[in-house]
C-alpha positions as CSV (number, residue, x, y, z in Angstrom):
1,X,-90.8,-118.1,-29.3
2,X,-88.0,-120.1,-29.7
3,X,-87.9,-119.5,-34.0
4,X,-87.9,-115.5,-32.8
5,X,-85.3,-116.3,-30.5
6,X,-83.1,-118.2,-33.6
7,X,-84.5,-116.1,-36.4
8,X,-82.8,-113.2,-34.3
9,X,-79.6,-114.7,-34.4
10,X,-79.2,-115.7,-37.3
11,X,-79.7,-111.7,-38.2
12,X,-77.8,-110.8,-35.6
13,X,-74.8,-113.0,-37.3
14,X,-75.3,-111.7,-41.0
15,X,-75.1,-108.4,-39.9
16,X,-71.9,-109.0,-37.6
17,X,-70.5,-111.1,-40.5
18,X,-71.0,-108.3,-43.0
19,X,-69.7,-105.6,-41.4
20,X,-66.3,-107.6,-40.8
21,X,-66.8,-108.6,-44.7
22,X,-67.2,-105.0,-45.4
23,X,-64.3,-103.9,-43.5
24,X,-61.8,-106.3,-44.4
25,X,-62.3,-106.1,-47.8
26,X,-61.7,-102.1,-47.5
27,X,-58.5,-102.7,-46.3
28,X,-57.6,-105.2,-48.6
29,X,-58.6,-102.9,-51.6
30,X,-57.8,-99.9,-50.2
31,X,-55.2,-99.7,-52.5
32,X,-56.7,-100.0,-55.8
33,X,-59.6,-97.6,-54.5
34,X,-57.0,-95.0,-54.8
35,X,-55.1,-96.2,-58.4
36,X,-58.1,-96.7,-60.3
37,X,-61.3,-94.4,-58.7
38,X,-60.9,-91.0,-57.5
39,X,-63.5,-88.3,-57.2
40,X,-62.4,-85.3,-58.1
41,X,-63.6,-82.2,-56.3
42,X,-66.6,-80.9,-58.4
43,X,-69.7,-78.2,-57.8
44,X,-71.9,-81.1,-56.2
45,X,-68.9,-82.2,-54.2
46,X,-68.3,-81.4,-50.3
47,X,-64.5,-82.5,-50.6
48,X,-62.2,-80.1,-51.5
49,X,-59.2,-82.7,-52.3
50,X,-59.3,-85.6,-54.8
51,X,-60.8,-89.0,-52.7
52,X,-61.0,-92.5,-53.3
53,X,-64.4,-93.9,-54.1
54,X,-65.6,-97.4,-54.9
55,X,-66.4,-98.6,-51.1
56,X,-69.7,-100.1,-52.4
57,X,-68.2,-102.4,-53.5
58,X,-66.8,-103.7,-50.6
59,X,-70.8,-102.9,-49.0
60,X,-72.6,-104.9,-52.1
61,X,-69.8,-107.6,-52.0
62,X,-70.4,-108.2,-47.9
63,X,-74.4,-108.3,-48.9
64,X,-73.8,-110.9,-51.1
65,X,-71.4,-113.0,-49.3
66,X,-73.9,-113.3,-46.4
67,X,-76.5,-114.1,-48.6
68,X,-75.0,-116.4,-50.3
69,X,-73.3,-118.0,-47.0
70,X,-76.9,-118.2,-45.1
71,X,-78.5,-120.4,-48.3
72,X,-75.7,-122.3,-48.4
73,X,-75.9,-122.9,-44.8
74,X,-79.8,-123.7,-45.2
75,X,-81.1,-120.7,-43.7
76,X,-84.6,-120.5,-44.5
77,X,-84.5,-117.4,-47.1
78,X,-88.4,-117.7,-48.6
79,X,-88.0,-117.6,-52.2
80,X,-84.4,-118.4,-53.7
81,X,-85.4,-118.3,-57.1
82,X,-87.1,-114.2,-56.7
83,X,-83.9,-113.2,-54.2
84,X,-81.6,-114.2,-57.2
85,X,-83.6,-112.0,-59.8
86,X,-82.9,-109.0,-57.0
87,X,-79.5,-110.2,-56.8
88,X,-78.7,-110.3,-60.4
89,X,-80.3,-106.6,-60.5
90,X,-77.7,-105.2,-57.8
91,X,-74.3,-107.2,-59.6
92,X,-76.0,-104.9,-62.7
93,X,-76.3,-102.0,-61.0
94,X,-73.1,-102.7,-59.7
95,X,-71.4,-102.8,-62.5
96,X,-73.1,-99.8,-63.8
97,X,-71.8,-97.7,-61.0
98,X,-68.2,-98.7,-61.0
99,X,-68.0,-98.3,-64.9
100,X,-69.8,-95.0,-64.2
101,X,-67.0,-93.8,-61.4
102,X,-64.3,-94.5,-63.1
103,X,-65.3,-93.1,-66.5
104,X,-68.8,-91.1,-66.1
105,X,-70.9,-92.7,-68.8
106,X,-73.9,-90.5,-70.5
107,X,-77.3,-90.1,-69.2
108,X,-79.3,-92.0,-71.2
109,X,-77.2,-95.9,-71.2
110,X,-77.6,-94.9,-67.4
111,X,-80.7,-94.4,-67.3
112,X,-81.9,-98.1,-69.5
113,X,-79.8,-99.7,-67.2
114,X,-81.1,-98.6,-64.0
115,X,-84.6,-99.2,-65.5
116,X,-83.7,-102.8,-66.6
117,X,-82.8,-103.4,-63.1
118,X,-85.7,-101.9,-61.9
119,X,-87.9,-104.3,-63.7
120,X,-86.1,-107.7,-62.7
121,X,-86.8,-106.2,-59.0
122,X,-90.1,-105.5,-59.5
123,X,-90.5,-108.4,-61.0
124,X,-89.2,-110.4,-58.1
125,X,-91.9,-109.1,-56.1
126,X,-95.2,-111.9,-56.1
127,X,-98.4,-110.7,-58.2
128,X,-100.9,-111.2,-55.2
129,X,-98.4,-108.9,-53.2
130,X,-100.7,-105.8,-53.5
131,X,-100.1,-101.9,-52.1
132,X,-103.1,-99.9,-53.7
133,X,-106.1,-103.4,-54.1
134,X,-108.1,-101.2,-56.5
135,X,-105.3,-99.5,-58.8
136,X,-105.6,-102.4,-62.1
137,X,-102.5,-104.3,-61.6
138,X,-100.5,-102.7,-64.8
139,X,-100.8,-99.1,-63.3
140,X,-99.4,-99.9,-59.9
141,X,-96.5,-102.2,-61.2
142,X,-95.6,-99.1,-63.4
143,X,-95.6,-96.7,-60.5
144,X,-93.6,-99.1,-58.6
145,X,-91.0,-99.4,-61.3
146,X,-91.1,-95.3,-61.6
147,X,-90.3,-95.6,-57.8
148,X,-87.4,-97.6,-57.4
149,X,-85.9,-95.5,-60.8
150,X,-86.2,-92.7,-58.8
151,X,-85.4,-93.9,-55.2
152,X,-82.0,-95.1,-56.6
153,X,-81.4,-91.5,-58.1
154,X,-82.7,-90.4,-55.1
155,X,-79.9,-92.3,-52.7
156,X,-77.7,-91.7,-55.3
157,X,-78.0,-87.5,-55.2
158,X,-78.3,-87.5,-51.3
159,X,-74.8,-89.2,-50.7
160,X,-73.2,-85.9,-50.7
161,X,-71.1,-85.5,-47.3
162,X,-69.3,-87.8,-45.1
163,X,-71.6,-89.7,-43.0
164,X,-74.7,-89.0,-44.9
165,X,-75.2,-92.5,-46.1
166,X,-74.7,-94.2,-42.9
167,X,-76.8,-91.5,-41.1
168,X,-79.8,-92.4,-43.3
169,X,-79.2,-96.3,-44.1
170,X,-78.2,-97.5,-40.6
171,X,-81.4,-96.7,-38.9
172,X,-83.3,-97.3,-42.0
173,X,-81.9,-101.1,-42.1
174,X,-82.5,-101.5,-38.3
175,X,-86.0,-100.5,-38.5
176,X,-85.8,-102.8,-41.5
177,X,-84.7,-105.7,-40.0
178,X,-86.6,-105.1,-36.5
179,X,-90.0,-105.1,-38.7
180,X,-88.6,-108.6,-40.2
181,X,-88.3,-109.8,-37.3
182,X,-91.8,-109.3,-36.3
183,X,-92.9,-110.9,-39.1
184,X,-94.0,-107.9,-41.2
185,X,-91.2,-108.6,-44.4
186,X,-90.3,-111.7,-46.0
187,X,-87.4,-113.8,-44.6
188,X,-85.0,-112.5,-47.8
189,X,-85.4,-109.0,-47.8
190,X,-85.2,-109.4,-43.7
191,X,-81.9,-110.9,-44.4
192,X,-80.7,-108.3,-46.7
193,X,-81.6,-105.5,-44.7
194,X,-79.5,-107.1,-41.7
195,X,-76.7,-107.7,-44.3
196,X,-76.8,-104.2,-45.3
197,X,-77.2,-102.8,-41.4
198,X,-73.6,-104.4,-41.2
199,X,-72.2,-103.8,-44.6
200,X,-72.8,-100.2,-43.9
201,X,-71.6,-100.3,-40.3
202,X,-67.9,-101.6,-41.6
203,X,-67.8,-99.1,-44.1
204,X,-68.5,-96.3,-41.9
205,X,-65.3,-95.7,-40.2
206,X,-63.5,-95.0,-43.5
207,X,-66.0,-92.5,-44.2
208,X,-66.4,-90.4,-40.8
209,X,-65.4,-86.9,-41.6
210,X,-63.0,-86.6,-42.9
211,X,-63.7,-89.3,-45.6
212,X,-61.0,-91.3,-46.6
213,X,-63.3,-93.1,-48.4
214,X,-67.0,-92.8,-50.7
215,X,-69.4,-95.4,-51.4
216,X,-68.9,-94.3,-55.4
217,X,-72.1,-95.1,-57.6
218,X,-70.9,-98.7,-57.1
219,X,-72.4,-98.6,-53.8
220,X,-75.5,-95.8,-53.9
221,X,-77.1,-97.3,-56.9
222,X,-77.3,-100.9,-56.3
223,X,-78.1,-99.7,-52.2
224,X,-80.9,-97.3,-53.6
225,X,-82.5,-100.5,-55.6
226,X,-82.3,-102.3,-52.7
227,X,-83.9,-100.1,-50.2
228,X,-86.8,-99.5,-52.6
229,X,-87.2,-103.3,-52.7
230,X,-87.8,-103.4,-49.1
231,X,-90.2,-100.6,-48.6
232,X,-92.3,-101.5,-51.4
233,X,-92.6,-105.4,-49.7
234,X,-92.8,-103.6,-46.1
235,X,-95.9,-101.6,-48.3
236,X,-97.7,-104.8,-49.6
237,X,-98.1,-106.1,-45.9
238,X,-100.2,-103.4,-45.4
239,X,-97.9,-101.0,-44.3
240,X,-97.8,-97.7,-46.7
241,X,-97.3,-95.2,-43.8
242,X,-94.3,-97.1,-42.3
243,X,-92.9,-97.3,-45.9
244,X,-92.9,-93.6,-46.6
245,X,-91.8,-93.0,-43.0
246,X,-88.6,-94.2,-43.0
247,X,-86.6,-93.0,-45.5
248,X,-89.1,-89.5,-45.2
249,X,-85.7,-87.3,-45.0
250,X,-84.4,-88.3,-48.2
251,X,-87.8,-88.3,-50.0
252,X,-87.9,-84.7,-48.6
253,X,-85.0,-83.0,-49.5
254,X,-84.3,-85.2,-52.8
255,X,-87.3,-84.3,-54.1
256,X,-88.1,-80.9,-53.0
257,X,-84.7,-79.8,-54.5
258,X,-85.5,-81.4,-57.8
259,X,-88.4,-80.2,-58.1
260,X,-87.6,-76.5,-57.5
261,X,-84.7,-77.1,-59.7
262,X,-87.1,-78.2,-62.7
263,X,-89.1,-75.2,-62.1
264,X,-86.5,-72.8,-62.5
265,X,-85.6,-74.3,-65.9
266,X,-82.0,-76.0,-64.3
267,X,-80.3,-79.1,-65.8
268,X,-81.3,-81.9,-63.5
269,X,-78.2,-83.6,-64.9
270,X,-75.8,-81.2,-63.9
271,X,-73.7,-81.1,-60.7
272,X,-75.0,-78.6,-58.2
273,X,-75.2,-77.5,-54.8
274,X,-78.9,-76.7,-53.8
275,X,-80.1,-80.0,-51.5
276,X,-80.8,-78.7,-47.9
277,X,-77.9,-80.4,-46.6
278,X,-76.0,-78.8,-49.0
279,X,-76.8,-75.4,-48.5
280,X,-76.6,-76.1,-44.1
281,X,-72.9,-76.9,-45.4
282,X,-72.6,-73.5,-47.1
283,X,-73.8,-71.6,-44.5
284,X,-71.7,-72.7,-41.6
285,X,-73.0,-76.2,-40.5
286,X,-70.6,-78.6,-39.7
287,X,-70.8,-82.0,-40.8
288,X,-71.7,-83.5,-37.6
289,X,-74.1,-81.2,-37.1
290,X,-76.1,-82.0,-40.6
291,X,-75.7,-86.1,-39.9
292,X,-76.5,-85.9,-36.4
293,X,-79.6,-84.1,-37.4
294,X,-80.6,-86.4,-39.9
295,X,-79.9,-89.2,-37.9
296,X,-81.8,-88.1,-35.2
297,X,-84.5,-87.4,-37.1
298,X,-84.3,-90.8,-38.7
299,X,-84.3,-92.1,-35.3
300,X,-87.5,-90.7,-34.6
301,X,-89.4,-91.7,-38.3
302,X,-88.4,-95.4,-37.2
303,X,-90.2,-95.1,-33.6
304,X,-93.2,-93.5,-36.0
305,X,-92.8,-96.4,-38.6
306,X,-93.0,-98.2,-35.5
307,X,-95.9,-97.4,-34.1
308,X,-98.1,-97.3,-37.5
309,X,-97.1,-100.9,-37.8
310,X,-98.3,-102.3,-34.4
311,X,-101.3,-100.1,-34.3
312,X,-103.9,-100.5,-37.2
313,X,-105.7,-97.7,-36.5
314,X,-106.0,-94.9,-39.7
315,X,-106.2,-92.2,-37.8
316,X,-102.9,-93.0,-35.8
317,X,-100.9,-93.7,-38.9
318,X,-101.9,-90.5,-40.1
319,X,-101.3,-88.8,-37.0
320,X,-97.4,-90.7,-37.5
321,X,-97.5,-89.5,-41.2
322,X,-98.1,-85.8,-39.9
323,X,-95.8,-85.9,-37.2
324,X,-92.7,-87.3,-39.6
325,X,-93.7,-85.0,-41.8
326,X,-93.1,-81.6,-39.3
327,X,-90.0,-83.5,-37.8
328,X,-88.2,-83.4,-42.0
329,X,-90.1,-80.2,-42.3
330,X,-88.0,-78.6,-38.9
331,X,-84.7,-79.9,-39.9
332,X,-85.0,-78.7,-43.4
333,X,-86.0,-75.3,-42.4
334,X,-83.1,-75.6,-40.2
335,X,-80.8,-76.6,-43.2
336,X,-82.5,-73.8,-45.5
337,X,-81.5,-71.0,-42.6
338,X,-78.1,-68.9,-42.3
339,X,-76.4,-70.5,-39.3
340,X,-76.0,-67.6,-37.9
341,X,-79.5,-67.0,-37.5
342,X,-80.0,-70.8,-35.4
């Protein structure tokens, strides 16, 4: 009880350090947020005036300072060695990101980056760390490395409106680092997902509506690669339900909307306006009323994740599986109607 009892705060401290990390070094670099990376208003965008963007990198930079404070400090962190391969992925994807936002660079370099982090992070996760025992080894390392490609797209698409981000990561990363603390992730990626819970948490003032501030491509890329990273270790333990569970709205909407955009013969490179929360916005939501939705809903997949994690039973984490599943399926139909109509 009493390494629970010390285990909890020391979480509780990288995630209050983080967020005052995260926040101070806003303020400090508020400034050159607005000199050097501005989004411009385009078809994708909810903002109708030109905004700074770049506030990952005060998010990744609070990450890494805790991290790097807590092995320093001889916190016990698991592996040191595989942490600094996901490490040296996120600086990459960094770096991607804030090259990309303030001078878009092409698909394809974009694309072999993301990729080439995708494989040190993969890579970072142990060989007898299994999800699907009877897939051969090769196959399910390439469908993990497909999934974290597309789960940073996929964070990266979704942050689309003020508040989004933090309405999906901040219950995400407390489920996270709840589960950690029951001993069902490794002591890094526990760490991490407190350190995010923070990061994200001191970054979300400046982006309540109305944003004065975005996370940029800085901050959703590198955050995508390392929510991917913890599901797929929070899947190895035996935990595949709890996995999809928790980010469920994002996997949703992402891609449902890519999907019926590839079927209609669309660019899926080109800026657009079809995700769900997108089209609640045209049709008369308000933005509290789309994040509070998805928050709540998120809310309610991490009491699911919950309870497939403590119970072992199939048939229950099925039964949570279904029950996430009509709980995204209500608020998207919600979305997809004329507000009007609700």
């Amino acid at each position: 009880m009493s390494d629970f009892w010390l285990l909890a705060g020391q979480l509780a401290s990288i995630a209050a350090v983080a967020g005052v990390v995260s926040y101070g070094l806003i303020v400090v670099l508020g400034a050159s947020f607005a000199r050097y990376a501005l989004a411009q208003p385009n078809a994708r965008s909810s903002h109708k005036q030109p905004t700074p963007q770049g506030g990952g990198i005060a998010v990744i930079g609070a990450i890494l300072v805790v991290i790097s404070g807590a092995f320093l400090a001889g916190v016990d962190l698991h592996d040191g060695y595989r942490l600094g391969m996901v490490v040296g992925a996120v600086i990459l994807l960094s770096l991607v990101g804030a090259a990309d936002d303030a001078r878009p660079l092409g698909a394809a370099p974009r694309l072999v980056l993301q990729i080439a982090a995708a494989i040190l992070v993969v890579a970072a996760i142990p060989a007898e760390l299994r999800i699907v025992q009877w897939l051969p080894f090769w196959l399910e390392r390439a469908l993990m490395l497909l999934g974290t490609v597309w789960f940073i797209n996929l964070v990266n698409f979704m942050d689309g409106v003020d508040w989004m981000s933090v309405a999906e990561i901040v219950p995400l990363t407390a489920g996270l680092t709840i589960f950690g603390l029951m001993g069902q992730l490794p002591r890094d990626a526990t760490a991490v997902a407190a350190g995010l819970f923070g990061a994200i948490l001191g970054f979300a003032p400046f982006n309540r509506p109305v944003a004065r501030l975005f996370l940029g491509d800085v901050g959703s890329l590198p955050i995508g690669l390392l929510l991917a990273w913890m599901l797929m270790l929070l899947a190895t333990k035996g935990h595949f339900a709890a996995a999809i569970l928790l980010p469920l709205y994002y996997l949703a909407d992402a891609t449902i909307t890519l999907s019926r955009r590839l079927a209609n013969g669309e660019p899926l490179t080109q800026a657009h306006r079809s995700h769900f929360y997108q089209r609640a916005m045209d049709s008369g939501f308000k933005v509290h009323q789309i994040v509070g939705g998805v928050f709540t809903v998120n809310v309610a997949l991490v009491a699911l994740a919950a309870i497939s994690i403590t119970h072992a039973s199939v048939g229950l984490q099925i039964t949570a599986l279904a029950a996430g599943s009509v709980l995204v399926g209500l608020l998207l139909w919600r979305f997809n109607s004329p507000k009007h109509q609700q």
